[in-house]
N, CA and C atoms as a LAMMPS dump frame, in Angstrom:
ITEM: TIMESTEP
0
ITEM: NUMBER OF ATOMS
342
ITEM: BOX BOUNDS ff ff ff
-5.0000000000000000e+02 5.0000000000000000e+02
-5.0000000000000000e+02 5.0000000000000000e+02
-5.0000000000000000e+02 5.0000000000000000e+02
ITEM: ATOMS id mol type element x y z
1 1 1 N -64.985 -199.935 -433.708
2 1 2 C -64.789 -199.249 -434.951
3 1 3 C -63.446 -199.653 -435.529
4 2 1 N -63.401 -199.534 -436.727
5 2 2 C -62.199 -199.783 -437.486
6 2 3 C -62.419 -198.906 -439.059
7 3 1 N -60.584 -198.784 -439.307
8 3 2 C -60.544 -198.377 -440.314
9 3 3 C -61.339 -199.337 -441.284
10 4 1 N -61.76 -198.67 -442.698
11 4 2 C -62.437 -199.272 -443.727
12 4 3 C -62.002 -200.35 -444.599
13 5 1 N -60.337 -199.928 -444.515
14 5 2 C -59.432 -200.756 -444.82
15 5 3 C -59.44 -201.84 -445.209
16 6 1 N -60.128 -202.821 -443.545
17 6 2 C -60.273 -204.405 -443.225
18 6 3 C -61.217 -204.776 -443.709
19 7 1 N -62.027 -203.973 -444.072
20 7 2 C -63.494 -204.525 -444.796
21 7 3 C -63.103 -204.858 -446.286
22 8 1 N -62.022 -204.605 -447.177
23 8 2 C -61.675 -204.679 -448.269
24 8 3 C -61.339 -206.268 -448.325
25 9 1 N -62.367 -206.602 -449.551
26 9 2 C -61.894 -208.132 -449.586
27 9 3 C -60.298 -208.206 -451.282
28 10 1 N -59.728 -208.828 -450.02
29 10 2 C -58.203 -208.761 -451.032
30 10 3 C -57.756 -209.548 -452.022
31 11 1 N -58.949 -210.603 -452.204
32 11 2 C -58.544 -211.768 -453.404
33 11 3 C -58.819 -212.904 -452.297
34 12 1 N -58.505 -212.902 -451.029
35 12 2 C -58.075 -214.397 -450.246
36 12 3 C -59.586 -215.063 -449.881
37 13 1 N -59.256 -216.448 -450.035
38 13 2 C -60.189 -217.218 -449.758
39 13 3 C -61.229 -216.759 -448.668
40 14 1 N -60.337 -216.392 -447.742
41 14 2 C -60.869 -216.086 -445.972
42 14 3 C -62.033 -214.584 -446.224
43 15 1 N -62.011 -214.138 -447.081
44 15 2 C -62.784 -212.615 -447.279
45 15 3 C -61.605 -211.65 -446.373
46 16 1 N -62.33 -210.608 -446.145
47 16 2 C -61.446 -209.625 -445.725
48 16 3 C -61.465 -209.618 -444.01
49 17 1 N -60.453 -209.032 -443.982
50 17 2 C -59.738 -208.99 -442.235
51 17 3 C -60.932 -209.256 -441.405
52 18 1 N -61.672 -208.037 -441.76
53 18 2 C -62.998 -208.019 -440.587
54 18 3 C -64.034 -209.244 -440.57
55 19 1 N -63.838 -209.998 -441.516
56 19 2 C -64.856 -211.331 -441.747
57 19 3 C -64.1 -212.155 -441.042
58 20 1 N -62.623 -212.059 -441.046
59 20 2 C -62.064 -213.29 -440.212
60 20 3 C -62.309 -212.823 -438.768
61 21 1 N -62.068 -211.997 -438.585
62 21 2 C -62.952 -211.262 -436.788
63 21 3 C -64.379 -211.559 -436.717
64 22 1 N -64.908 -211.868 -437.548
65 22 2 C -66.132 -212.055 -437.236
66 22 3 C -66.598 -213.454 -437.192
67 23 1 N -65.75 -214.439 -437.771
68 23 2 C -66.036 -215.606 -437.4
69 23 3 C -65.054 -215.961 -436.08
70 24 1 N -64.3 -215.302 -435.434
71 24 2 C -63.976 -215.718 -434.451
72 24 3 C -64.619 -214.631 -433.185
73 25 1 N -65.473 -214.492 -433.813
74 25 2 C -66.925 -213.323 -432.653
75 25 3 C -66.381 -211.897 -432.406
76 26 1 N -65.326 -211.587 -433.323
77 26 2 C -65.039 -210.069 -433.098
78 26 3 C -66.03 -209.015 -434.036
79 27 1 N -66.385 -208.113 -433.685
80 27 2 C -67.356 -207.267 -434.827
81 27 3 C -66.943 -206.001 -434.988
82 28 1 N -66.985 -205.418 -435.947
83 28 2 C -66.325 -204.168 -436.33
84 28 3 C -67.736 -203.152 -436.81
85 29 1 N -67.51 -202.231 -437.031
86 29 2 C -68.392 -201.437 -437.377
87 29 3 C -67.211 -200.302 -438.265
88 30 1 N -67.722 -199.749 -439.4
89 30 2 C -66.681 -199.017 -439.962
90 30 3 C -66.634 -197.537 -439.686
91 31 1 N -65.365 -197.096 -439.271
92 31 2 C -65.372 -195.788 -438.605
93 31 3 C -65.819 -195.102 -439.683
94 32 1 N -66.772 -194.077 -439.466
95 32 2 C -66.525 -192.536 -439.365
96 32 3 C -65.862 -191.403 -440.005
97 33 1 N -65.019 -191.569 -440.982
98 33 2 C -63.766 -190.726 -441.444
99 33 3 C -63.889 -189.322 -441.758
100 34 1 N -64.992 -189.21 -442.201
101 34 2 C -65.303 -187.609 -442.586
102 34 3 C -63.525 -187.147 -443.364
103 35 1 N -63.782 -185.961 -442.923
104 35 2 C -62.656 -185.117 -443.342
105 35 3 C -61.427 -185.521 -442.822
106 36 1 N -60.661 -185.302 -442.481
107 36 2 C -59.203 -185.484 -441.344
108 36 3 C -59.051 -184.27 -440.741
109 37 1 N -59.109 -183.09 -441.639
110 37 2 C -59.114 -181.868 -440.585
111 37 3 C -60.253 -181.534 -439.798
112 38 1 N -61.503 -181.861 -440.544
113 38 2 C -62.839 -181.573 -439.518
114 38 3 C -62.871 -182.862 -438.426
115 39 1 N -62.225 -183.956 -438.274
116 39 2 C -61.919 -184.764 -437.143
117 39 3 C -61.107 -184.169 -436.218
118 40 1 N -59.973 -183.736 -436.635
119 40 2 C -58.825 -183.065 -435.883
120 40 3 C -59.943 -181.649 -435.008
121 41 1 N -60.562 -181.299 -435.412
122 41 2 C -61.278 -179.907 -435.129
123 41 3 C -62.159 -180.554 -433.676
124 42 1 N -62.813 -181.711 -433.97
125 42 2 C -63.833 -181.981 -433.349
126 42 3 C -62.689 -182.534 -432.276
127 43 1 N -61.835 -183.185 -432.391
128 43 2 C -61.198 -184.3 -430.974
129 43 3 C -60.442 -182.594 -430.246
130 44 1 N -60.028 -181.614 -431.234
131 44 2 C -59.649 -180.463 -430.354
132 44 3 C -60.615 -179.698 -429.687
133 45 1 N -61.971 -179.84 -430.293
134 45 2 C -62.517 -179.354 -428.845
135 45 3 C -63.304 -179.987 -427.574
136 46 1 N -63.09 -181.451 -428.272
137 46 2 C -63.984 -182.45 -426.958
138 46 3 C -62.79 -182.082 -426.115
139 47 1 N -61.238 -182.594 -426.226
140 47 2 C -60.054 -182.47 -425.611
141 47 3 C -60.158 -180.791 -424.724
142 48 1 N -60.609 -179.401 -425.096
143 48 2 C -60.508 -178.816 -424.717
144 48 3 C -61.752 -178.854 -423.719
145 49 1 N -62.551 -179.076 -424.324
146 49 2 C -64.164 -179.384 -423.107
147 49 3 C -63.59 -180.074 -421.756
148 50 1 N -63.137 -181.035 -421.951
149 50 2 C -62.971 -181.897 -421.164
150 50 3 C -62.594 -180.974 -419.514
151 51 1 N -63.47 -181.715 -418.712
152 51 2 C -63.406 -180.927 -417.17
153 51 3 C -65.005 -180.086 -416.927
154 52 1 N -65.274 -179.432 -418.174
155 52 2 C -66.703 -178.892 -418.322
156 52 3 C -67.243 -179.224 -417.933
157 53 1 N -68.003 -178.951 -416.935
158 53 2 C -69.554 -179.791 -416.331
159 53 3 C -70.777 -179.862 -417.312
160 54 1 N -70.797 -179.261 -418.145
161 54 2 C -71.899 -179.12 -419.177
162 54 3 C -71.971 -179.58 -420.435
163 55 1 N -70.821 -179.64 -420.759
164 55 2 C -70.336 -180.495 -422.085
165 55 3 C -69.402 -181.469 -422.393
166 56 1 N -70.074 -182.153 -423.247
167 56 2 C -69.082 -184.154 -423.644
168 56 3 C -67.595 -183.06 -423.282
169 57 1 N -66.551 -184.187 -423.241
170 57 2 C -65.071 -184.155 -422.956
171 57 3 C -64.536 -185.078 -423.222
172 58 1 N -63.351 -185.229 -423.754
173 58 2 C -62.375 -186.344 -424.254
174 58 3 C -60.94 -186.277 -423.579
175 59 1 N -60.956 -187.817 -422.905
176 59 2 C -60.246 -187.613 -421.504
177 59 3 C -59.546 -188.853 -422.103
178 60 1 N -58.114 -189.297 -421.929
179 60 2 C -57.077 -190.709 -422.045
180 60 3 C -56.62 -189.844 -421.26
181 61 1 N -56.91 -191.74 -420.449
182 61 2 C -56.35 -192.068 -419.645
183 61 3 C -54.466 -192.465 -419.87
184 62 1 N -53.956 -192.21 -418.81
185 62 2 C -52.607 -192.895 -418.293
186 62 3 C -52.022 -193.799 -419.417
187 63 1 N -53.459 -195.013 -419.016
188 63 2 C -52.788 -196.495 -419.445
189 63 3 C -52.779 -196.46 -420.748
190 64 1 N -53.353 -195.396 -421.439
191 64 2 C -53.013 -195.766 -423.17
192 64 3 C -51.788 -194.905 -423.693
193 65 1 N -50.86 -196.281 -423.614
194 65 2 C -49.82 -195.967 -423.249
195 65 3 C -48.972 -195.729 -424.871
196 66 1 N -49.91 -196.379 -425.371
197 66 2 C -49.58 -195.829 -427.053
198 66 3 C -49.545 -194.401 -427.495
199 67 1 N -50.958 -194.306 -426.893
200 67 2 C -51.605 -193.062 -427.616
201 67 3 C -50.281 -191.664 -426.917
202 68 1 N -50.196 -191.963 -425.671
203 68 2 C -48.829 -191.071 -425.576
204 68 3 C -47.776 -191.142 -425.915
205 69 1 N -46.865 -192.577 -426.232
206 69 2 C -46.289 -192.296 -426.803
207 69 3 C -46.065 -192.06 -427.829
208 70 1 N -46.919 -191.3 -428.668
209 70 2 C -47.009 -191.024 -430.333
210 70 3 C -47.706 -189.732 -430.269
211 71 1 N -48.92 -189.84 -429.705
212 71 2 C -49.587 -188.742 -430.432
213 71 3 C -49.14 -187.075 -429.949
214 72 1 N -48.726 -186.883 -428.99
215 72 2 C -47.88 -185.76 -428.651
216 72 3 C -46.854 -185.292 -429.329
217 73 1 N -46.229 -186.455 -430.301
218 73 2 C -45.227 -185.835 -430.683
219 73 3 C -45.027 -185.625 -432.217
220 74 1 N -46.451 -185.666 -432.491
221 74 2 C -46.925 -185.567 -434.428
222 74 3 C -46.427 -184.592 -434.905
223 75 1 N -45.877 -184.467 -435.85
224 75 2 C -45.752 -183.217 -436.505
225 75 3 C -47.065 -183.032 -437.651
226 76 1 N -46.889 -181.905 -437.97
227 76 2 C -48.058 -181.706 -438.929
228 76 3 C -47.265 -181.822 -440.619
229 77 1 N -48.776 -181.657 -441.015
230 77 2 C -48.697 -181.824 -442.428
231 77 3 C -47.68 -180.723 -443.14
232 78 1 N -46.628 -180.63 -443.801
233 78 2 C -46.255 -179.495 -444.476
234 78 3 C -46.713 -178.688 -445.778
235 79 1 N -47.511 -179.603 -446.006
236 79 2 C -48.804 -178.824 -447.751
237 79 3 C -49.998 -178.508 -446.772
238 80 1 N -50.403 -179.114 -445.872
239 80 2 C -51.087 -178.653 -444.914
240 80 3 C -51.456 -178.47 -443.84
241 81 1 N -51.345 -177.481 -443.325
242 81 2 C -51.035 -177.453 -441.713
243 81 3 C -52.007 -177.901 -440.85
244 82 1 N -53.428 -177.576 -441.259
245 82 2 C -54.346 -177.994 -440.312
246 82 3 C -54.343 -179.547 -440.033
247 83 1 N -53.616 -180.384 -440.549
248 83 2 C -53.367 -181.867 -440.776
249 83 3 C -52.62 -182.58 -440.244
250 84 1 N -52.577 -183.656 -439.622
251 84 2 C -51.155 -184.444 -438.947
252 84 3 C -50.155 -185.19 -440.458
253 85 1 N -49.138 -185.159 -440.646
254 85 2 C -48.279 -185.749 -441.101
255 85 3 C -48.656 -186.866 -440.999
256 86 1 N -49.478 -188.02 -442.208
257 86 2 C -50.101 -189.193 -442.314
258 86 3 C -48.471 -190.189 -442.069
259 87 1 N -47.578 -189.975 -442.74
260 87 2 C -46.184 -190.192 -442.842
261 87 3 C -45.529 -190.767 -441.492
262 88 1 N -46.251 -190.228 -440.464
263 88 2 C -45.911 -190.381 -438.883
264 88 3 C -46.503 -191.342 -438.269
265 89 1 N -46.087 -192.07 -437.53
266 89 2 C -47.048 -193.114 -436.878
267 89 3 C -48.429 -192.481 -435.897
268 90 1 N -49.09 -192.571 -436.832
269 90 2 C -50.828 -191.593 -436.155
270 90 3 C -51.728 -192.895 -436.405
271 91 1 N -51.694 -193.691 -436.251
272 91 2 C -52.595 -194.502 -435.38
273 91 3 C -53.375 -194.87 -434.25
274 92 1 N -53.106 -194.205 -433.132
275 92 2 C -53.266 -193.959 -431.815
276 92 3 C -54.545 -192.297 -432.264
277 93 1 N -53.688 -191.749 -433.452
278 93 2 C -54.241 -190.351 -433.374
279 93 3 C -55.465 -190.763 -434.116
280 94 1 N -55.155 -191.143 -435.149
281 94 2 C -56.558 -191.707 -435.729
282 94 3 C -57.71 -192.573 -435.082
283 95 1 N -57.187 -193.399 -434.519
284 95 2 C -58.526 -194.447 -433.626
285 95 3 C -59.451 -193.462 -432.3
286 96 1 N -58.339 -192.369 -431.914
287 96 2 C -59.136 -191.146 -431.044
288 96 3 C -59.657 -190.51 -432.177
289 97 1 N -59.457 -190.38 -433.032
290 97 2 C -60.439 -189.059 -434.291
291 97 3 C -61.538 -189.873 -434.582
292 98 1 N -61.272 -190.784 -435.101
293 98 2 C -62.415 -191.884 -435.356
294 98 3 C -63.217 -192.436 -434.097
295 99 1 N -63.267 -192.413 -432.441
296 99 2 C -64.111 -192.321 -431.577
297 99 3 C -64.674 -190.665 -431.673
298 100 1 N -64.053 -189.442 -432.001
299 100 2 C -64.677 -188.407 -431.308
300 100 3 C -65.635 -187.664 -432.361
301 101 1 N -65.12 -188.577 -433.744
302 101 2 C -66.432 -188.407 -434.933
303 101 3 C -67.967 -189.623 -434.656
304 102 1 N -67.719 -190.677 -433.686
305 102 2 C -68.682 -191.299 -433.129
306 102 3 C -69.298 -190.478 -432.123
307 103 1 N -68.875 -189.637 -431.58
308 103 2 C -69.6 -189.448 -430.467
309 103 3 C -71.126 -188.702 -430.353
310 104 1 N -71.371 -188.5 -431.433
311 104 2 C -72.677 -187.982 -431.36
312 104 3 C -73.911 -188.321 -431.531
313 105 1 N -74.474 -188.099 -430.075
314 105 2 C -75.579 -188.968 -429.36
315 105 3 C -75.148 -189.37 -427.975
316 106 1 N -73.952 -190.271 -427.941
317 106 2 C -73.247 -190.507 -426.747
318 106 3 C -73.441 -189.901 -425.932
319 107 1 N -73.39 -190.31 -424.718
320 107 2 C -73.103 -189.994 -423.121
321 107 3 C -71.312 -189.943 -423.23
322 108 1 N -70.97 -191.138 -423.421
323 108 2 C -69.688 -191.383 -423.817
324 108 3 C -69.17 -192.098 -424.115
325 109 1 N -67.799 -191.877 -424.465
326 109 2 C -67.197 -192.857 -425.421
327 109 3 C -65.811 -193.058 -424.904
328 110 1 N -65.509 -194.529 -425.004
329 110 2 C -64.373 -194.997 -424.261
330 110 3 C -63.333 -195.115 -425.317
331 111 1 N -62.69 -195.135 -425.084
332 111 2 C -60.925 -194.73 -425.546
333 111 3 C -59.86 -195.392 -424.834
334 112 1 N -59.465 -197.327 -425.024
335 112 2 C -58.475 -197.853 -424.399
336 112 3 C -57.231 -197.2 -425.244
337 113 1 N -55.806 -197.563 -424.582
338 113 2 C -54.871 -197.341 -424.964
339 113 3 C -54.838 -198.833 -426.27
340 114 1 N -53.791 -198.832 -427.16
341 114 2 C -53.947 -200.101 -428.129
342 114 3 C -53.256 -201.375 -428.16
């Protein structure tokens, strides 16, 4: 998955980001985005599931070593709270929002560090 972003063709000869991944055999599929707060809602309760014997859970690991060092320490939005501060480096936070708005259907869904 990827932001929608790369799919934007920018003027350049080459087409857009994700076409140049794709001629060198990378494939994208475009995330998911929904809302930002109804993402935030959903990764807070796979994150709280998680351990449940009965229900999906959203578990990072150790080695994503990004995603800790950033996403713990987000501040939120100040016009809106239910929101992360886009302003902040939330990339790590976003590519987990954008797997845990995939997850339905899943068994599961993997989540490397970046």
């Amino acid at each position: 998955m990827a932001d929608d972003a790369i799919f934007a063709r920018t003027g350049s000869g080459a087409g857009s980001i994700a076409d140049e991944f794709r001629r060198a055999g990378v494939h994208f599929q475009p995330a998911k985005k929904q809302d930002r707060v109804s993402g935030w809602q959903v990764m807070r309760r796979l994150l709280d599931d998680a351990g449940k014997p009965d229900v999906p859970g959203l578990y990072i690991t150790r080695s994503a070593e990004h995603f800790w060092s950033t996403v713990p320490h987000l501040a939120r939005d100040q016009r809106r709270i239910e929101d992360l501060d886009s302003a902040s480096p939330d990339h790590a936070a976003d590519a987990a929002r954008y797997a845990c708005l995939r997850h339905d259907g899943m068994q599961r869904v993997k989540f490397g560090g970046m």
